[in-house]
N, C-alpha and C positions, 0 to 999 in steps of 0.2 A: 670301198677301196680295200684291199689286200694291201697291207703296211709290209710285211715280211711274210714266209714260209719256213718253218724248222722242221725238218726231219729227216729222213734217211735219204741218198743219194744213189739211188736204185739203176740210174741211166744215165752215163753223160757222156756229151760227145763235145766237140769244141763250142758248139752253134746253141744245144740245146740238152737240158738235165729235168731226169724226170725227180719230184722229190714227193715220197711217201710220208705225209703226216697223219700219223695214228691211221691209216690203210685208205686213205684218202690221195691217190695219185696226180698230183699236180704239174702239166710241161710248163718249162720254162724257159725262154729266149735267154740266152745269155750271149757275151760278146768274150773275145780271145783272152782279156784280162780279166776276168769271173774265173774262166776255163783255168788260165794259170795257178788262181789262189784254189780253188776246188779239188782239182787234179785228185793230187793224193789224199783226199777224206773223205770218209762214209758215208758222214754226217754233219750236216752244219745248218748254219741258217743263210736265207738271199733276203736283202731288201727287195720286194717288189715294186713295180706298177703295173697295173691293169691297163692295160691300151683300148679301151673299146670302139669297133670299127660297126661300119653299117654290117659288114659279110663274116665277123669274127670279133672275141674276145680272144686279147694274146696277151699273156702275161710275160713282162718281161723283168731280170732276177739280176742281181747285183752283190757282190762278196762287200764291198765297200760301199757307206752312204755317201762318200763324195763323187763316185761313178753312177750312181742312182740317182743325185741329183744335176750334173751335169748331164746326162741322158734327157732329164725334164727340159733345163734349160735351154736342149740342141732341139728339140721335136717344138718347141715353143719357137724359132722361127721360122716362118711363112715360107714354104717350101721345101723345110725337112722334116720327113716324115720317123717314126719309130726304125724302120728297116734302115736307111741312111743312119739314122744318130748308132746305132747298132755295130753299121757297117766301121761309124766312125771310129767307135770304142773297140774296135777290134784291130783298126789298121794304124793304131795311135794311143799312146797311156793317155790318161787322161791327163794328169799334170802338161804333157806334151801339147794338145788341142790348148789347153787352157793358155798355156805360153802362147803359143803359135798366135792364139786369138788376142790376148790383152796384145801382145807385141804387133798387131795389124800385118801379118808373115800369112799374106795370101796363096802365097807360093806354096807351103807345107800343106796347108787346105786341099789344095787342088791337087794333093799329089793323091790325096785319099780317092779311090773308085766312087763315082758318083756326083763327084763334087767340084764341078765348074766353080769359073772363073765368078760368074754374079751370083751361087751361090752361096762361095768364101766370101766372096767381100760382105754378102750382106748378112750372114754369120758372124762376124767381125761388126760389122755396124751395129746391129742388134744385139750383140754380149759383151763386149766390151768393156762397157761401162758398167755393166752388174756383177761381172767376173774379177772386175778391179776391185768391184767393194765389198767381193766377199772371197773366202779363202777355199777357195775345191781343188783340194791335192790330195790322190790318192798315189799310197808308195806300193805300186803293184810286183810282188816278184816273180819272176818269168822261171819257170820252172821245166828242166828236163824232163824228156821221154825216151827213157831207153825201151823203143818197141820198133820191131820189123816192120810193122802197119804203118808205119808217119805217112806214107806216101799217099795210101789210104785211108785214113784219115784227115789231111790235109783237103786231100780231092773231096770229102763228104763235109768235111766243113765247107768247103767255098761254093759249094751244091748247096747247101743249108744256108747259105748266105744271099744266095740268089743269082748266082754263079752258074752255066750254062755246061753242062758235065764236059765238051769238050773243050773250051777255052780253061777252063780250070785243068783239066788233062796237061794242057799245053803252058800252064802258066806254073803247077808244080814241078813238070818235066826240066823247064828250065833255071828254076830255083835250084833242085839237086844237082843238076849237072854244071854249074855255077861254083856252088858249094856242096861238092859231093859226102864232107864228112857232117854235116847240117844234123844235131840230134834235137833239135827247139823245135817241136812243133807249130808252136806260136810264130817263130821267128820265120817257118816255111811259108806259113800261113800270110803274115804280115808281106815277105815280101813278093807272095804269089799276087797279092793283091793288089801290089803296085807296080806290076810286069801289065797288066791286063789295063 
């Protein structure tokens, strides 16, 4: 198992950051709240997990150990796989999920892309009582981008999310024209996601 990666932050997009240790090129899945605390640094370190699949090994990287182990927690129930728990940390702070879940607020569940009605509930069934008795609060701050590209950007993240390049077309389109003055990419991002 890959515990963490430290090194240079050579690529990163919202979805995904390549990270150079000692010339050793590692991609790594990230989610919109990683994306926010990374943004502006060269360098740093990601809590890892290694996802191992029949068709792929996918590492997936974390700014916080309380987002890295709520990530475990969410792919640990029956029916959500690393891409959904991914999707989730991206459409949701983590603190926010964790509320939603200990409070039985199925309804915020479901607003996430992916995430039916018996899949909230039984996300809720299933964490509830572990998330009570332990404390996973990450204090994530959401970070500006003053760049021309948001638009693009936003579109290559929800592509990298598993997002269909024209409904995300149509799902950022109407984010900016909603909120034309929108400079949060994260914030385009989040609510592109829950347009779709």
């Amino acid at each position: 198992m890959i515990a963490y990666v430290k090194g240079d932050f050579v690529y990163k997009t919202p979805a995904v950051v390549h990270v150079d240790v000692h010339g050793v090129g590692y991609e790594v899945m990230i989610s919109l709240n990683t994306f926010s605390s990374i943004e502006p640094l060269d360098k740093g370190l990601l809590h890892t997990f290694l996802h191992i699949r029949e068709d792929a090994h996918v590492l997936y990287g974390f700014y916080e150990i309380a987002e890295k182990e709520l990530f475990i927690q969410l792919i640990s129930v029956s029916g959500v796989g690393a891409s959904t728990a991914r999707m989730m940390l991206s459409s949701m702070r983590p603190e926010e999920i964790v509320r939603a879940i200990v409070n039985g607020n199925a309804k915020q569940l479901e607003g996430i892309k992916g995430i039916g009605k018996k899949s909230a509930e039984r996300i809720i069934l299933e964490l509830r009582d572990k998330l009570n008795k332990q404390s996973l609060s990450a204090s994530v701050n959401i970070l500006s981008t003053a760049n021309n590209s948001l638009e693009t950007d936003a579109l290559n993240a929800l592509v990298a999310l598993g997002i269909s390049r024209p409904n995300a077309e149509l799902a950022v389109k109407k984010v900016l024209a909603a909120e034309p003055g929108s400079e949060k990419i994260e914030e385009i991002i989040k609510k592109a996601l829950k347009t779709l």
